[in-house]
N, C-alpha and C positions, 0 to 999 in steps of 0.2 A: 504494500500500500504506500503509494506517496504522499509527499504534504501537499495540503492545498496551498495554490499562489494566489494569495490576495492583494490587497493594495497594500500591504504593510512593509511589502516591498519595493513598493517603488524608490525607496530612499538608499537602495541596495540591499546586501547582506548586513547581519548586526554587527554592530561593534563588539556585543558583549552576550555572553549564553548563559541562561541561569538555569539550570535542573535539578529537578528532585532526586531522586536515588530509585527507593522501592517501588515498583509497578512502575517504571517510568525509564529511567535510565537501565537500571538493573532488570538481567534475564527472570522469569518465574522462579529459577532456582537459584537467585541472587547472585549471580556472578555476572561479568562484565563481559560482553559475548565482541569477538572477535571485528566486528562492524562498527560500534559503537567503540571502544578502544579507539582506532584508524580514525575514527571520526572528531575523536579530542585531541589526538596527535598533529591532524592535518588542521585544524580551529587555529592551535596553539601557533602553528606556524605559519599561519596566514596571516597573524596579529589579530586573532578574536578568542578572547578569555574565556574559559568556562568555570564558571563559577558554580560550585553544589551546594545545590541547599535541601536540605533533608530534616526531620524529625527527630533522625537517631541522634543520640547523645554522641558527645565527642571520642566517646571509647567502641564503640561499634562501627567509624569508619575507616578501619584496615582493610576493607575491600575496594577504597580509591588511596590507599596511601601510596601504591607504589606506582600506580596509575600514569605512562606516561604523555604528559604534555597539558595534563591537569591542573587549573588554577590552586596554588598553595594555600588561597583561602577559601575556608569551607563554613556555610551556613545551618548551622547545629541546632536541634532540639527547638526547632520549629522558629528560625529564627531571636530566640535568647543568647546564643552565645556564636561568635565569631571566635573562629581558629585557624590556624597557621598549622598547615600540613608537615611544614617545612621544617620548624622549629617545635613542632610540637608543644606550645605556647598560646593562651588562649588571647586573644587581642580585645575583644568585650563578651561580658557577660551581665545578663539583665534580670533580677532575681525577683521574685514571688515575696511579698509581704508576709511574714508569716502570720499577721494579727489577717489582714484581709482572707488570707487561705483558708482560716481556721473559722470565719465565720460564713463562706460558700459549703466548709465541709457543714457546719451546722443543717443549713439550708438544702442541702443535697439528699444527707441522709434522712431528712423530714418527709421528701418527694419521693426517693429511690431506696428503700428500705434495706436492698442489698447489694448496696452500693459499699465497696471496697476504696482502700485509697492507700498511694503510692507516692514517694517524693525523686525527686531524679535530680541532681548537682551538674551531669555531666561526666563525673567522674568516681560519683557517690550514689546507690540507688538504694531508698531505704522504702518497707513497705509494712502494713498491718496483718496479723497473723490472717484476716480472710483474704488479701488480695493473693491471688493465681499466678506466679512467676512463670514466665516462659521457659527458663531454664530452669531446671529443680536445685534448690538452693543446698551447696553440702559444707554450709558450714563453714567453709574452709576460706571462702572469697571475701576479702578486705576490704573490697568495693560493696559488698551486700550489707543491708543493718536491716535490725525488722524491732516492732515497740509499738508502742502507740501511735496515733497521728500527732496526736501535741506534742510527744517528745522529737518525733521526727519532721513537722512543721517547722520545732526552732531551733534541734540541732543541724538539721540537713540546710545549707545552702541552695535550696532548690532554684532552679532554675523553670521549673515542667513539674504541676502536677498532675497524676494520673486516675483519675476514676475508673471504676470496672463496674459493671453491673453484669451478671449470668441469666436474665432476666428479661435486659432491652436490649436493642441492636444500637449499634453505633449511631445512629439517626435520632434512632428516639429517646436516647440515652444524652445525646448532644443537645437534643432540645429542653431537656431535665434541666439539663446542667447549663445552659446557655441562660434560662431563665432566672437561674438563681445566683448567679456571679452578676447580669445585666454586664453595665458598664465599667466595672470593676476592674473585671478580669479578661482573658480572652479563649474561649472556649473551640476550640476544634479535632479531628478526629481524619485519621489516617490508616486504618489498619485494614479494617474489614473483616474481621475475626469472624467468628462463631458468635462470638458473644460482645457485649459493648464494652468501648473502651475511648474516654475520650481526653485531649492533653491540655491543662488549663498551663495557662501562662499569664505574666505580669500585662496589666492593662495595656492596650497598642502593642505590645508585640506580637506579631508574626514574619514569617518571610518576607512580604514586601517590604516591612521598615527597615529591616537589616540590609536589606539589599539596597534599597536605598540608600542609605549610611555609606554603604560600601561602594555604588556607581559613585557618588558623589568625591569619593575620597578617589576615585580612578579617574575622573573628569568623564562618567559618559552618561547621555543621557536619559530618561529612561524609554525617551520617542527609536533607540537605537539598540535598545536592549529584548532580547529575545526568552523566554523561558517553557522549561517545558516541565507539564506536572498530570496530577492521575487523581489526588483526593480534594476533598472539603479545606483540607491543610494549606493546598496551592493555591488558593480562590482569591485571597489577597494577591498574591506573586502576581500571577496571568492577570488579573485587573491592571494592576498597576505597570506593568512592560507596553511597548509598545507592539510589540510581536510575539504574542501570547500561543502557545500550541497544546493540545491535551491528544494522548497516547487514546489509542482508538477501546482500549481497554479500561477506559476511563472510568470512576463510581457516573451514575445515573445524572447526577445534581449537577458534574460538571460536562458533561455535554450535552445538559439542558440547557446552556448559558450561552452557546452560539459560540463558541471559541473552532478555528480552525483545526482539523483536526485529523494528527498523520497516524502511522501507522503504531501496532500495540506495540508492548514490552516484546512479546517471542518474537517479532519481528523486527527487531531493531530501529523501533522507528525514529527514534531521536537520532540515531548514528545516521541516516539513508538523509536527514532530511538536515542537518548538518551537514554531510560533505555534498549535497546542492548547492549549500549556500556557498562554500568554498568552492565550488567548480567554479560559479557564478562571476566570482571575484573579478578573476582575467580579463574576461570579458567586456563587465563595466570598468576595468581601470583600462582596458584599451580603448574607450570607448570616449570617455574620460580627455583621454591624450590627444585621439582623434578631432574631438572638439575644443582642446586647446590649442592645436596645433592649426587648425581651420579660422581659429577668429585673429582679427586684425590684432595688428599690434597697437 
């Protein structure tokens, strides 16, 4: 499947690429398929940055560390924290109140009765004896803490807090929880489990603001900045770029929204519709030449 060519082209190829990771960049079975690689190698040397931005905490992204021709910085935990692939050094992070946290937790668990809850640092992940760990906890891992919510509200530095419910789906578990944070907080959801799960964060943060933060410190802007994303998570991103794209494997909500829209994850369609744009290039800068070379002196 290719991407669609719309008018968001006409100003060229982007300056700058912003993507998400899972269901998006990443193959079904989370690794980086051979298309998509080529396709950030050949960005990078064309003089067009890719920049990722994903959900996962800063300790989950060693499947772009060694990545090459990958922008060195990376958009973490849903937009909360900016890192440095390079240095391994986080550059900002934007943290959860813990007096605010603890009274959405109040309000949640009023609404969603089996609703669990989880704190995430980036580098620290602490959780309540109910919430459901992905991985089975042994004990042994420095990074795990598990306690109450108050204790882990004020001793985790969170950055991302996690609700679960076994009950609601991510939709209607979003909507719980979207209701009872309001303006507060910033509530969205990325996984598409079995079960819900959704990621609060400090008031206006999400991916678009970080990214912004971050074209601004790069001088580009964001009529010239392209991104590519799959969940509710990315919905800021793609709003606010100029050249928004959603993976044909996209949740329901966002390609309800009229975004142009290439091909899925198994098909590499970020990689296919990236090095278009890079073919692309030659062309308009010979084109470019042609008409400077054509007009008077």
């Amino acid at each position: 499947m290719t991407s669609d060519v719309t008018s968001d082209l006409d100003a060229g190829p982007p300056a700058l690429v912003a993507c998400d990771l899972d269901g998006t960049f990443l193959s079904p079975d989370g690794t980086v398929s051979e298309t998509n690689a080529r396709a950030v190698h050949a960005a990078q040397a064309a003089g067009i940055p890719v920049v990722f931005a994903t959900g996962r905490p800063v300790r989950w992204l060693g499947v772009i560390a060694d990545l090459p021709g990958a922008h060195r910085t990376v958009i973490a935990s849903n937009g909360a924290v900016l890192y440095d692939l390079g240095t391994r050094q986080t550059l900002d992070r934007l943290c959860l109140d813990p007096d605010v946290a603890l009274e959405a937790v109040a309000c949640i668990r009023e609404h969603v009765p089996d609703a669990a809850f989880a704190f995430e640092s980036g580098t620290h992940f602490g959780y309540e004896p109910a919430y459901r760990t992905w991985v089975p906890d042994t004990g042994q891992d420095p990074d795990l803490r598990h306690g109450s919510v108050e204790e882990l509200a004020r001793e985790i530095s969170a950055v991302k807090m996690l609700v679960q419910s076994q009950t609601l789906d991510d939709d209607a578990l979003r909507a719980q929880v979207g209701a009872c944070v309001g303006g507060s907080l910033t509530a969205t959801s990325s996984t598409g489990r079995g079960y819900g799960l959704v990621e609060v964060s400090a008031r206006g943060v999400d991916k678009a603001s970080m990214l912004a933060r971050t074209c601004s410190r790069l001088g580009v802007p964001a009529r010239r900045v392209a991104a590519f994303g799959d969940m509710p998570n990315d919905v800021s991103m793609l709003s606010w770029v100029g050249m928004p794209r959603v993976v044909a494997n996209a949740h329901p909500a966002l390609l309800a929204l009229g975004f142009p829209v290439v091909g899925a994850n198994h098909e590499s369609g970020v990689g296919t519709t990236i090095l278009d744009w890079v073919a692309s290039r030659p062309s308009l800068d010979a084109s470019l030449e042609h008409a400077g070379a054509a007009a008077p002196a």
